[in-house]
VOLUMKE-656875 format. One record per residue (C-alpha): chain; residue number from 1; y, x, z. Coordinates in Angstrom, 2 decimals, padded with zeros to 5 digits. Layout:
- unit|pos|yy|xx|zz
- A|NUM|Y|X|Z;
...
***
This chain:
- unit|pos|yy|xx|zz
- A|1|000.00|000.00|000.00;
- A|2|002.26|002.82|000.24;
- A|3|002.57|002.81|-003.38;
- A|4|003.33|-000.63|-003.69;
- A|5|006.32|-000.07|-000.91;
- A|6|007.91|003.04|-003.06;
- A|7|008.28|000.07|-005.96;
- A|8|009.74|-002.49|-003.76;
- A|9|012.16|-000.65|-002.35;
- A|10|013.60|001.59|-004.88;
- A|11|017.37|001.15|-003.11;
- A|12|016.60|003.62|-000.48;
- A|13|015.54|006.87|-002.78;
- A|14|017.85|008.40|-004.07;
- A|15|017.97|008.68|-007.82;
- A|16|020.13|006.59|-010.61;
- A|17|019.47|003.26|-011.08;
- A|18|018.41|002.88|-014.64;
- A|19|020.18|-000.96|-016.05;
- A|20|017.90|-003.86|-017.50;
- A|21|016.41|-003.32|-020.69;
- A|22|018.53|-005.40|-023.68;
- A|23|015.76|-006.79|-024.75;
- A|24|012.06|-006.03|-025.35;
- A|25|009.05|-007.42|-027.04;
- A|26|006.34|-008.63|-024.95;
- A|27|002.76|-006.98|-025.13;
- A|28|000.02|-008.58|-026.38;
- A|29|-003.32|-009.55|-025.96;
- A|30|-006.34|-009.22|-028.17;
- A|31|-009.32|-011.35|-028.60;
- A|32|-012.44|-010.79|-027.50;
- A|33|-015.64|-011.80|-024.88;
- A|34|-015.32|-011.22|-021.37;
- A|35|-016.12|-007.15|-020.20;
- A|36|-019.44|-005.73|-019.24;
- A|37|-017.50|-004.04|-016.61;
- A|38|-015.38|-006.58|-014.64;
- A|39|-014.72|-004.89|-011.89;
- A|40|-012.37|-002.87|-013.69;
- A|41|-009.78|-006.07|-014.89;
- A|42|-008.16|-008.30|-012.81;
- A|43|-008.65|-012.23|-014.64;
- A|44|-005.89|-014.41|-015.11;
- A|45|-005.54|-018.17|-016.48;
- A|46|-004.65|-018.47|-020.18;
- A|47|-001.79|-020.66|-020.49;
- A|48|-000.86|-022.86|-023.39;
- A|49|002.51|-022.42|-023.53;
- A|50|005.77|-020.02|-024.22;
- A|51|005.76|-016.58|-024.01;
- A|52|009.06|-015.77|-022.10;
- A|53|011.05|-012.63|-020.45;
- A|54|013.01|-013.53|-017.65;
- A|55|016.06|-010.66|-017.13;
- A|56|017.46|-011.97|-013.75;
- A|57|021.16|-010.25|-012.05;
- A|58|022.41|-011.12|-009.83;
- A|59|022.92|-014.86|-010.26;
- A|60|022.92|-014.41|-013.85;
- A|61|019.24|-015.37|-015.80;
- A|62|018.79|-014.73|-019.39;
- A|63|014.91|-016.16|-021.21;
- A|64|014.09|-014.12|-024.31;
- A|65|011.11|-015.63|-026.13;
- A|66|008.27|-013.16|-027.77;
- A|67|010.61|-012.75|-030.62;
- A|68|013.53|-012.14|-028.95;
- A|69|015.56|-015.58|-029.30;
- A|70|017.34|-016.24|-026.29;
- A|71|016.05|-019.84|-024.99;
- A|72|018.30|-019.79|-021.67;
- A|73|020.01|-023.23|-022.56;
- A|74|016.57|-024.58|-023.81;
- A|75|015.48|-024.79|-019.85;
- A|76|018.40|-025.29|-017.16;
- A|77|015.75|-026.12|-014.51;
- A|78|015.27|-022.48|-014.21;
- A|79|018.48|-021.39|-013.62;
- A|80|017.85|-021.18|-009.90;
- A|81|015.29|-018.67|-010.26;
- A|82|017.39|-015.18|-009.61;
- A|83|018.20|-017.15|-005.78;
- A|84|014.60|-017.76|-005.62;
- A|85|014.15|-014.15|-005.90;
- A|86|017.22|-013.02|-003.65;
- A|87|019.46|-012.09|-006.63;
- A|88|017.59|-008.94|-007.16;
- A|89|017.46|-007.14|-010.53;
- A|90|014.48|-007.92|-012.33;
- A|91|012.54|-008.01|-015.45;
- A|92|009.58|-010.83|-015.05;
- A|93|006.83|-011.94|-018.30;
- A|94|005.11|-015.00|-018.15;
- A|95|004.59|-018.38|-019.87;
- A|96|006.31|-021.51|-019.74;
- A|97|004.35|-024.77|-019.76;
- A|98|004.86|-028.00|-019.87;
- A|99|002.22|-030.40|-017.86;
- A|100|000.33|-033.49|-018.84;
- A|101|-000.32|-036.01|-017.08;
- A|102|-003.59|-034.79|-015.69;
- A|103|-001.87|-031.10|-014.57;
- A|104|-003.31|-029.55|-017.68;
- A|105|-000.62|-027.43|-020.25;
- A|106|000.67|-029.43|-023.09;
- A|107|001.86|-027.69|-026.26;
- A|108|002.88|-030.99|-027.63;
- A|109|004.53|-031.98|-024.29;
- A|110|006.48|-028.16|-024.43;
- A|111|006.92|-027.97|-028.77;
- A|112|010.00|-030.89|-027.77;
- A|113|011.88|-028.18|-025.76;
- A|114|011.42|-025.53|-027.37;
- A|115|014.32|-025.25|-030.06;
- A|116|017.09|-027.11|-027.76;
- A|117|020.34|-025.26|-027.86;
- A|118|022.80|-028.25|-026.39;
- A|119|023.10|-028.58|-022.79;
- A|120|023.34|-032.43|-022.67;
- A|121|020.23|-032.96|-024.70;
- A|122|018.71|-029.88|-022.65;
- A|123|019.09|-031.37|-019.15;
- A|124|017.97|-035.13|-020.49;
- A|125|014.64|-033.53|-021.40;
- A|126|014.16|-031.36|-018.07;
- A|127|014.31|-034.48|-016.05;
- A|128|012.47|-036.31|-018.48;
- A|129|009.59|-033.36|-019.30;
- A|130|009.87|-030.17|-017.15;
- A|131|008.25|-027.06|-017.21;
- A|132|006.59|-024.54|-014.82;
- A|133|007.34|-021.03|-015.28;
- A|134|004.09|-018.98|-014.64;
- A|135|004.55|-015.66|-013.90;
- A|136|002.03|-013.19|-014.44;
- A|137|004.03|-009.35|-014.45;
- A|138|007.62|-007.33|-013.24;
- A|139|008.95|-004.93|-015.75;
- A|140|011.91|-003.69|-014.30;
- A|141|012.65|-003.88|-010.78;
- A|142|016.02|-002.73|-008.77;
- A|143|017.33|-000.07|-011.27;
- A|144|013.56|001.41|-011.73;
- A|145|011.44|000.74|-014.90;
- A|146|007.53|-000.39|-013.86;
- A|147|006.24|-000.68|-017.56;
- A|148|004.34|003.05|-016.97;
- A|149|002.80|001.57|-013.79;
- A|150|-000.61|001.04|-014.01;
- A|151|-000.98|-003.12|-013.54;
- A|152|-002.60|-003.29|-010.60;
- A|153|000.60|-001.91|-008.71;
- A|154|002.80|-003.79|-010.84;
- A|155|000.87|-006.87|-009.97;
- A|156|001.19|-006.07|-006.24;
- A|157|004.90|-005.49|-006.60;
- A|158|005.14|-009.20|-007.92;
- A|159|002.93|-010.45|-005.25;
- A|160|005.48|-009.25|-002.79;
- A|161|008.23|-010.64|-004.41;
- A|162|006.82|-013.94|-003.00;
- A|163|007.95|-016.11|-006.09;
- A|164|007.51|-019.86|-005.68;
- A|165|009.55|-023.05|-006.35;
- A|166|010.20|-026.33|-008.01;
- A|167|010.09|-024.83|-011.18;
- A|168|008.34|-021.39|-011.35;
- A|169|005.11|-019.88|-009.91;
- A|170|002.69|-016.74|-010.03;
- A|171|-000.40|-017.50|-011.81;
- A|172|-003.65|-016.96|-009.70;
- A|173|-005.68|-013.38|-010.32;
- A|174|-008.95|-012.72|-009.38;
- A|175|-010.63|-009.14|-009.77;
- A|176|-014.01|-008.62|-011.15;
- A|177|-014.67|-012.48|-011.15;
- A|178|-014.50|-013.21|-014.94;
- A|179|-017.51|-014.97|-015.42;
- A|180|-016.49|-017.59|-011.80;
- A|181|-013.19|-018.43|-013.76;
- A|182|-014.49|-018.79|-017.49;
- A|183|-016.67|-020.93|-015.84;
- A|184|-013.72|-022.71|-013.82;
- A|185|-011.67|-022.60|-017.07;
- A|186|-014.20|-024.82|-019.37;
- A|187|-015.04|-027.61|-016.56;
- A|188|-011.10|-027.81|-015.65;
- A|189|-009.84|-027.82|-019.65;
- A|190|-008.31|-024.97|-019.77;
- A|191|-008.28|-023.11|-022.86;
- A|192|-009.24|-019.76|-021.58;
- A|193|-008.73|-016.59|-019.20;
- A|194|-007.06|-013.43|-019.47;
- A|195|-008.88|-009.70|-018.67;
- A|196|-006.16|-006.80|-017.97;
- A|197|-007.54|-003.64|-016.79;
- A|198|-006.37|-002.34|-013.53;
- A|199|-005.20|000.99|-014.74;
- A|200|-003.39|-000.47|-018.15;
- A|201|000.20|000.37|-018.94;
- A|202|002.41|-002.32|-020.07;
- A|203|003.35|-001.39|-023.75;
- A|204|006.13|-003.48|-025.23;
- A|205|005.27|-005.17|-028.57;
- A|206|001.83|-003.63|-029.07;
- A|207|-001.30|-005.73|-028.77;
- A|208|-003.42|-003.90|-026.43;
- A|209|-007.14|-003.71|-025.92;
- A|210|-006.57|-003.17|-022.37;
- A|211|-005.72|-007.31|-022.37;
- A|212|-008.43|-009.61|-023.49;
- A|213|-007.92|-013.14|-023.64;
- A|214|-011.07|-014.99|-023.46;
- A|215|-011.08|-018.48|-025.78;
- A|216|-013.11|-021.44|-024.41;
- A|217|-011.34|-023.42|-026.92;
- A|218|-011.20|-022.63|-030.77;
- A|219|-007.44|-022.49|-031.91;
- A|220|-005.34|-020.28|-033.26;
- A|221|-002.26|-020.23|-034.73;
- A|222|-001.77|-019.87|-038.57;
- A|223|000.53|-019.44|-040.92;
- A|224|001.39|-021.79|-043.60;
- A|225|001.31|-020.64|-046.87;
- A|226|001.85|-024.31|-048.78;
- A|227|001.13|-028.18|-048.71;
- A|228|000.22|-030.96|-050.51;
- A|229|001.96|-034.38|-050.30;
- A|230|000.02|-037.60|-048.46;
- A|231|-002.03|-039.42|-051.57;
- A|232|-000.21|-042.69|-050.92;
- A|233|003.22|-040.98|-052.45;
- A|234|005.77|-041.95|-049.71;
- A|235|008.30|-039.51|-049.52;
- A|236|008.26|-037.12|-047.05;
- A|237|004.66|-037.41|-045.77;
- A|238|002.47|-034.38|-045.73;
- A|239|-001.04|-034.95|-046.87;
- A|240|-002.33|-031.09|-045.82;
- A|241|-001.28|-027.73|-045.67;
- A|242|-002.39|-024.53|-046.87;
- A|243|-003.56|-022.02|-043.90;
- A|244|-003.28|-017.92|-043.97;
- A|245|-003.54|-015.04|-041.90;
- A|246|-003.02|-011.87|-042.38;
- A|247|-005.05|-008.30|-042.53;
- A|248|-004.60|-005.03|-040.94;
- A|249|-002.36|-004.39|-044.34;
- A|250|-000.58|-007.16|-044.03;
- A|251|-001.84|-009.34|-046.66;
- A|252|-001.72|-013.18|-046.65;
- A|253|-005.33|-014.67|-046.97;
- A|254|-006.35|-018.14|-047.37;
- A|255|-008.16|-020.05|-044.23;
- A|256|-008.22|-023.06|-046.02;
- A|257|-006.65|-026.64|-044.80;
- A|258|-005.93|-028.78|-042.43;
- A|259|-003.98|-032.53|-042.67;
- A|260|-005.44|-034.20|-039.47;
- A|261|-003.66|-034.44|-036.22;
- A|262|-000.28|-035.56|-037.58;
- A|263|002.10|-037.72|-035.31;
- A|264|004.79|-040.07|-037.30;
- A|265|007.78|-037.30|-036.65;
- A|266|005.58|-034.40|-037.70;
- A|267|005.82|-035.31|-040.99;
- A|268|009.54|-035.14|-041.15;
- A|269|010.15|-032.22|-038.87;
- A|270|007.43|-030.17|-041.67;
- A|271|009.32|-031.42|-044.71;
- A|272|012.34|-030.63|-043.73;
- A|273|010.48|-026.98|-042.95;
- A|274|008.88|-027.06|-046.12;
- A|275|011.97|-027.37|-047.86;
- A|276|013.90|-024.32|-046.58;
- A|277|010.65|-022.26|-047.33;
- A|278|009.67|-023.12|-051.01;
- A|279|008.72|-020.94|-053.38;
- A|280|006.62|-020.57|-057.12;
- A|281|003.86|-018.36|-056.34;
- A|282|001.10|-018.53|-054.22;
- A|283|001.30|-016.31|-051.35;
- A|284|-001.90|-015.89|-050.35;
- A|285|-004.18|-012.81|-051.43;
- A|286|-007.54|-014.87|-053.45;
- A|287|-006.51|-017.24|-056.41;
- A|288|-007.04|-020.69|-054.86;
- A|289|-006.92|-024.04|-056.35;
- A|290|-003.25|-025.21|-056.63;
- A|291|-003.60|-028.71|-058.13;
- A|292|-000.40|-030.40|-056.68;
- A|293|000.23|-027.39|-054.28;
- A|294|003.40|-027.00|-053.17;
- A|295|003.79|-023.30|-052.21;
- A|296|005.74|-022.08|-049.05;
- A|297|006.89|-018.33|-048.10;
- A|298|005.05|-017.42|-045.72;
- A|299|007.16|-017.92|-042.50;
- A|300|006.54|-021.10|-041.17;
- A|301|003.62|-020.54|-037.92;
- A|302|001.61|-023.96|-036.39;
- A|303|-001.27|-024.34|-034.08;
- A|304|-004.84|-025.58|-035.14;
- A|305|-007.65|-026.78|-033.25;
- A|306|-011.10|-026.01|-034.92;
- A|307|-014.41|-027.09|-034.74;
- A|308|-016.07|-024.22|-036.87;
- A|309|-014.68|-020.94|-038.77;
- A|310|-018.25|-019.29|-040.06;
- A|311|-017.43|-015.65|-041.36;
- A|312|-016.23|-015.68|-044.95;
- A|313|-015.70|-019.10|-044.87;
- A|314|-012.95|-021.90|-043.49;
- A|315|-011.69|-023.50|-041.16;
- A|316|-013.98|-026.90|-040.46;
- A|317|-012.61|-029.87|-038.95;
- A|318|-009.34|-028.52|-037.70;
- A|319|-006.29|-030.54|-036.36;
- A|320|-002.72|-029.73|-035.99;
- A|321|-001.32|-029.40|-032.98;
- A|322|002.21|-028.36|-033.59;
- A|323|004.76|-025.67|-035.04;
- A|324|005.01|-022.41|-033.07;
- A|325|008.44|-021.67|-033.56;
- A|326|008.33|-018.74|-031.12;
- A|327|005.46|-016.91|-032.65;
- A|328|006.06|-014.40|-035.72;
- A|329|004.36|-014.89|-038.66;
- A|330|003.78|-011.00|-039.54;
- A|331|001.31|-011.40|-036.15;
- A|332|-000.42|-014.14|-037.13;
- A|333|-004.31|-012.37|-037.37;
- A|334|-007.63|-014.08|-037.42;
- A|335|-008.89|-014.08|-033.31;
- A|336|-012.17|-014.75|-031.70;
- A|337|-013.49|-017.25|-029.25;
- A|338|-015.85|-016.71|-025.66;
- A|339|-019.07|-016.25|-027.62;
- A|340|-018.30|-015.69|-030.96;
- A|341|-017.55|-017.89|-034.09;
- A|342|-020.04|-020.89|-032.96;
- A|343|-019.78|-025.01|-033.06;
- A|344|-018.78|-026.18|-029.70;
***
């Protein structure tokens, strides 16, 4: 623990305090099965939600989402957070989620919030669907940078900050006990766990084998490449679209489609998407059929829920489940599931 107190209380030692980082990008998970040796990661909760940095001073917060858009106005109910936290100077990660009705994180509940730049509209929402800020690391703490810490001290450091309120929590960690809370994770819902070695570095905007997040549920999030309008030819309806992902040379290949799991407003929010994104060409790397294809650029990122992906093949039986405005496209890389590629 002494090592833990030398990060707390960085005031006392004398040395320069070093200012918050501008801005960083978060690292990343990869996907994969849960470790043969356990006892060397700590397990977290996967959470379907919003990747955001939290750069607290003072009184002052500022929320930076994975691709650096500042959100701050998007969610006032977290504006208390630096007081929660004694108006230290801190960098935090973690996800915010939005709950459904049975305590379980709702992308479709959080998608709503998301792009909200007006304060007016922003506090309506908060009152009418808040979120809960889960916390899972510290950064940047007093004037001293933690990123070269190994995890498990930066994890003890954010124990001791004792962070808990109305609007904001620590996520639950349990070492060694990945197979209790995969287990835990399927029966509650959840749609997976996080592994992060003890001894792992935190390394801004690389996705890091050190971090494996553990899928119960297949979904991923891909990037649209085009679409093809509803077969009953009223305007602005969207029949399918086109999905892609992208190799380790950053080419565009075809996933194939999904039109399912549309609400009423999806299909105008996606046209009006489509139409700032259209181009001639295909996009994607293999020549696919393009009978009534509208092609997009590829920059455009949603959310699908699969039954089946077989190697070499597509996507079976998947269903939207919204746009991921705060994911970037250039990321977007096929992932695994708990298990492997199998029906569920």
């Amino acid at each position: 623990m002494a090592r833990t107190s030398s990060i707390l209380t960085p005031r006392v030692r004398a040395r320069r305090a070093d200012p918050l980082p501008g801005s960083i990008t978060p690292m990343l998970a990869t996907a994969g099965d849960l470790p043969l040796n356990p006892l060397a990661y700590n397990f977290e909760w996967k959470w379907d939600g919003m990747r955001a940095l939290a750069f607290c001073e003072g009184n002052s917060l500022r929320l930076l989402s994975r691709t650096r858009r500042d959100v701050t106005l998007s969610f006032p109910e977290l504006q208390l957070l630096p007081a929660a936290i004694d108006r230290r100077n801190v960098l935090l990660d973690g996800e915010i989620v939005a709950l459904d009705e049975s305590g379980l994180p709702s992308f479709a509940k959080l998608q709503g919030r998301m792009h909200v730049a007006d304060p007016r509209a922003a506090a309506r929402l908060a009152r009418r669907t808040p979120v809960l800020y889960v916390l899972f690391d510290v950064l940047h703490l007093d004037g001293r940078s933690l990123m070269d810490e190994p995890y498990k001290h930066r994890r003890e450091a954010l124990e001791q900050l004792t962070i808990a309120g109305p609007h904001w929590q620590m996520t639950s960690a349990h070492p060694g006990e990945g197979a209790a809370m995969l287990a835990a994770a399927r029966q509650s819902g959840l749609e997976g766990i996080v592994a992060k070695r003890l001894d792992s570095m935190y390394l801004p905007g690389v996705r890091s084998p050190a971090w494996i997040k553990i899928k119960i549920i297949q979904r991923q999030e891909f990037v649209v490449g085009g679409w093809v309008a509803e077969a009953s030819g009223r305007l602005g309806r969207v029949g399918a679209m086109l999905l892609g992902f992208h190799d380790s040379r950053g080419r565009l290949h075809y996933a194939g489609r999904v039109g399912t799991g549309l609400c009423g407003d999806d299909h105008a929010m996606l046209t009006r998407l489509f139409e700032k994104q259209a181009r001639g060409a295909s996009p994607f790397h293999e020549s696919i059929p393009n009978r009534d294809v509208q092609f997009l650029n590829p920059k455009i990122v949603i959310e699908v829920e699969y039954r089946r992906w077989p190697e070499g093949g597509l996507v079976q039986q998947g269903a939207f489940k919204g746009v991921r405005f705060d994911k970037d496209p250039r990321q977007v890389v096929k992932e695994r599931v708990a298990g492997g590629e199998c029906e569920r």
